[in-house]
Residue, then its C-alpha position, 0 to 999 in steps of 0.5 A: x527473518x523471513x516475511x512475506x508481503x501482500x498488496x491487494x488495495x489496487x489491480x497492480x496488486x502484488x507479493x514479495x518476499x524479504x530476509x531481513x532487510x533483503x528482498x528476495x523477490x517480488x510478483x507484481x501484476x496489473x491485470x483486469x483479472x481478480x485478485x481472488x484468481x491470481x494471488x494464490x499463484x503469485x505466492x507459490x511462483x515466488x516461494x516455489x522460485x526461491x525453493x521455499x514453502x509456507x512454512x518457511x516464512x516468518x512472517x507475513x505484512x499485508x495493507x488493510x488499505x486503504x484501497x479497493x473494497x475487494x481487493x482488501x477483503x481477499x488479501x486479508x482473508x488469505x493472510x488470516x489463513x496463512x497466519x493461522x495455518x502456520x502460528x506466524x506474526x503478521x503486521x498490518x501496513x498502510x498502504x499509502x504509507x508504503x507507497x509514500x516510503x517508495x518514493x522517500x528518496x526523491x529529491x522533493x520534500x513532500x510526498x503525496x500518493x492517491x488512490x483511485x477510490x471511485x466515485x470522484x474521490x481520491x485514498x490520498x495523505x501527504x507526508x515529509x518523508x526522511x530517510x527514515x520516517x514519515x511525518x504526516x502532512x496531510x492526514x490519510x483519508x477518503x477525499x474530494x480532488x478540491x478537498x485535498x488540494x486545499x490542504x497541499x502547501x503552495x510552496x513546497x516540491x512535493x511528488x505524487x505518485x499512484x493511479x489516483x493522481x489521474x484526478x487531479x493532476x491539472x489541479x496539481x499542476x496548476x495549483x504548485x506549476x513546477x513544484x509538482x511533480x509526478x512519479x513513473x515508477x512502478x505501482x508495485x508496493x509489496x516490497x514496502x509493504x514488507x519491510x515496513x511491516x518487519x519494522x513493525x514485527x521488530x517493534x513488537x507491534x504486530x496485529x492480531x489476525x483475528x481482529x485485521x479489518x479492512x481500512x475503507x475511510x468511507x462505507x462501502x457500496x453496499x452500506x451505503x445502499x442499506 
């Protein structure tokens, strides 16, 4: 089964392609430029490389967040088009889940990825990653740096990963000292995205398109103004 993935929760937003449990290819870019600019050029680089088109895909995987309120709306609009133009399935994914699932194999027990999400606050959960599963610690959600660092177990090695942790990571490292560590991988996520997303499909529980929304965990800028 071929599915194609698309993250757009961040600006190192990018796009894989995955046959069954193999990747295929991934286009990752961290870039100032929208998502509305290059995403469309992302997916035909890579099906173009790979010698595909659109409808040779299966199925699609994209993150309704959480993550920035652009960069969400123009990832789900495109793989709405894509769904509807081609009949395919599609799974919906969190995206601090998939980035916790990249770091599942570190030798920490915890995993705590964070996303910026302005204002202060940080997108961020905690989970026991296995080799297999995610066991949420600490719930996703929208939170304030001392909010979620009242919550993070003092004794446990727990790694953190994503643009978020530039928040706190001084709290972090004060509060567990050489239990916290911090991730250099990439920030890509769209080859977790997909194979999280085909455990879904396999499991029969895809998303219905028509209904994907956006998963802020807080209102938006412009609610907030109303």
């Amino acid at each position: 089964m071929r599915i194609l993935a698309i993250d757009t929760t961040t600006p190192s937003g990018s796009v894989a392609l995955l046959e069954d449990d193999r990747l295929l290819g991934e286009v990752g870019i961290e870039s100032p430029a929208t998502h509305s600019t290059r995403l469309l050029l992302s997916v035909d680089l890579l099906l173009k490389s790979l010698g595909l088109a659109i409808g040779d895909v299966d199925g699609f995987a994209v993150s309704p967040g959480p993550g920035s309120f652009t960069g969400l709306r123009i990832g789900l609009s495109t793989v709405k088009a894509f769904v509807f133009a081609t009949g395919k399935p599609v799974a919906a994914v969190s995206s601090l889940e998939a980035l916790a699932w990249k770091h599942r194999g570190d030798p920490a027990c915890l995993v705590g990825p964070m996303f910026d999400a302005k204002k202060g606050e940080i997108y961020a959960a905690l989970y026991e990653a296995g080799p297999k599963s995610l066991r949420p610690v600490i719930p996703e959600g929208a939170y304030a740096p001392e909010d979620y660092l009242r919550r993070v177990p003092k004794r446990r090695i727990a790694v953190f990963a994503g643009n978020g942790t530039s928040l706190c990571r001084r709290r972090l490292a004060a509060l567990l000292g050489d239990k916290a560590r911090f991730s250099e991988r990439s920030p890509f996520i769209a080859a977790e995205i997909g194979r999280l997303g085909l455990a879904a499909l396999r499991a029969g529980k895809g998303a219905d398109a028509a209904a994907l929304e956006p998963h802020y965990h807080r209102r938006s800028q412009a609610e907030e103004g109303r």
